[in-house]
C-alpha positions in Angstrom: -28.1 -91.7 23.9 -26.4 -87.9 23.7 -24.5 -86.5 25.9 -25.8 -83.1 25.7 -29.1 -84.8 28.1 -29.2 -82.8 31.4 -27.3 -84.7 33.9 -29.6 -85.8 37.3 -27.9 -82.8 39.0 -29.0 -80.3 35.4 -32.6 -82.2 36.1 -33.6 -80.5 39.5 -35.2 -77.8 40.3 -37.7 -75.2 38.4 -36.2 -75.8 35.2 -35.9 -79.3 35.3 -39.2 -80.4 33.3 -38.6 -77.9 30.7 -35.1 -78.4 30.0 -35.1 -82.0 30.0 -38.3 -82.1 27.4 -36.6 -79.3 25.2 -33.2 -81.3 25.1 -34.9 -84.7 24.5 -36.2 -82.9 21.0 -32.8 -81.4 20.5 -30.5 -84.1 20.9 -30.0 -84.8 17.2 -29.3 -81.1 16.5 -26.5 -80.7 19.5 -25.0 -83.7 18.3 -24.7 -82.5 14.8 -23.5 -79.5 16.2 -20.8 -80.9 18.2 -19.4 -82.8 15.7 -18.7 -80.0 13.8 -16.8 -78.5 16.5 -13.4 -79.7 15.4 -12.4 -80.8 11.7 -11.1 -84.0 11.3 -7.8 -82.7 10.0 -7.8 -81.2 13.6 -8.2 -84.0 15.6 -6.0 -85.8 13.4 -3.0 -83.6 14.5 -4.5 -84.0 17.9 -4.2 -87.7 17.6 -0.7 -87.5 16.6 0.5 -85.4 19.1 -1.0 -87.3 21.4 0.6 -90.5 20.3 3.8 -88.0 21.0 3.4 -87.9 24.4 2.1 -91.1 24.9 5.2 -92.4 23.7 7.2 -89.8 26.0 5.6 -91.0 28.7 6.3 -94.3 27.5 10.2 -94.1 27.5 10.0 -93.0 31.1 7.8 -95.7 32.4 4.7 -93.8 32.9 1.8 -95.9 30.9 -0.7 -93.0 29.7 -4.1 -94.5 27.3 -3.2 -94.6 24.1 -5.3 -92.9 21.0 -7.7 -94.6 19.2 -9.8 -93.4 16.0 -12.4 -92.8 19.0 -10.0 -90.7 21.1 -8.2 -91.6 24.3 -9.8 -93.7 27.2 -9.3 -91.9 30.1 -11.7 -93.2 31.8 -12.8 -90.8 34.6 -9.1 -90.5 35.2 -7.0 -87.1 34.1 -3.3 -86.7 33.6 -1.6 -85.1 36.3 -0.5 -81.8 36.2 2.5 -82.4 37.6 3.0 -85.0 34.6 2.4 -82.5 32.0 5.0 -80.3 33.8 7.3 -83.1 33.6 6.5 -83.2 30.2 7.8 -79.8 29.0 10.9 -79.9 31.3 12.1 -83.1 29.2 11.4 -81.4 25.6 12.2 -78.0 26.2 15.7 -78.3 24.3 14.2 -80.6 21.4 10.7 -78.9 20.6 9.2 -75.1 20.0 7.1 -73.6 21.8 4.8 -73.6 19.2 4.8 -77.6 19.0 4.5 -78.3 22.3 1.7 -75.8 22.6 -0.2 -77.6 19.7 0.6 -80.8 22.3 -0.7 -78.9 24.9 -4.1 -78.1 22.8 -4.4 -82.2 22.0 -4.0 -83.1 26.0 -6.8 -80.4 26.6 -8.9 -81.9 23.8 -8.9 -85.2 24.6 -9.5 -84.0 28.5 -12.4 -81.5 27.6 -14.1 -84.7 25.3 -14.2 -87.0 28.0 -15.7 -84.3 30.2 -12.8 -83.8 32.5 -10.9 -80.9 33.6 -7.4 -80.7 31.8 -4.5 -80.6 33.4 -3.5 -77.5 30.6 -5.7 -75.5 32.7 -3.5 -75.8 35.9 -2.1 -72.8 36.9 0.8 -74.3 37.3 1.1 -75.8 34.1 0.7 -72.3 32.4 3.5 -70.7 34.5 5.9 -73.1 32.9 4.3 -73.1 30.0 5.5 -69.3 29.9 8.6 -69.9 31.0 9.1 -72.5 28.2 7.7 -69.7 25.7 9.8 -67.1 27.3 13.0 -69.0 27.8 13.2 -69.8 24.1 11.6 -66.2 22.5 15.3 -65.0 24.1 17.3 -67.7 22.6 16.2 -66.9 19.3 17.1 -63.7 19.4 20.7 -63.1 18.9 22.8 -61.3 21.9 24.1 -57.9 19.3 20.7 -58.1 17.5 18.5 -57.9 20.4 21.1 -54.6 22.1 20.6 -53.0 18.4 16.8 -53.6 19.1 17.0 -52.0 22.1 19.2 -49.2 21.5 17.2 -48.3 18.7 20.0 -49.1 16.3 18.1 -51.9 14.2 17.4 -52.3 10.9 17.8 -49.2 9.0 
């Protein structure tokens, strides 16, 4: 069975005969569809990543599903926030921004394909997420570079 079929909610109401009949003969084609939505190389570094902060989580006692070929059992069941905050606080002087971003983009995945709401898209979560961004874009830059930056006095 797909599970791009209206939900009993989706299958009230005027448009209830219509859309169910239209996604009966469609099922084939959305499911085609959505399994082009990622390449495999993508969900591959999904999987991996994921395995990284399943393991994280791990180390501090915190038993998260692990990743199979199939994705990640959830089951109904989404990280916390809070978690994910947690998360970034514990890496920030051993990972990028970038990485932890592309772990960021994994948890969402595996969230959005088991039809729950990500804890990535806490408000929250993207404040620190900012910080974490923020608080390292100034460490890169160097203390004399970043006053010739300003001044003007940069690079001629």
């Amino acid at each position: 069975m797909s599970d791009y079929l209206p939900t009993p909610t989706e299958a009230t109401g005027r448009y209830s005969v219509a859309t169910f009949e239209l996604f009966q003969s469609s099922t084939d084609a959305l499911d085609d569809l959505a399994a082009h939505a990622k390449s495999e190389n993508t969900v591959s570094v999904y999987r991996s990543d994921w395995r990284r902060f399943s393991t994280w989580a791990g180390s501090k006692g915190i038993e998260v599903p692990t990743v199979t070929h199939d994705g990640v059992a959830l089951d109904g069941e989404p990280i916390p926030p809070a978690l994910v905050m947690l998360y970034l606080a514990d890496v920030q002087e051993e990972l990028k921004p970038a990485t932890v971003t592309h772990h960021l983009a994994a948890i969402r995945h595996f969230h959005h394909e088991a039809a729950l709401i990500s804890p990535t898209d806490d408000p929250r979560v993207s404040r620190v997420l900012a910080g974490y961004t923020r608080k390292h874009a100034s460490e890169l830059i160097e203390p004399s570079l970043s006053f010739s930056l300003i001044c003007g006095r940069g690079f001629q």
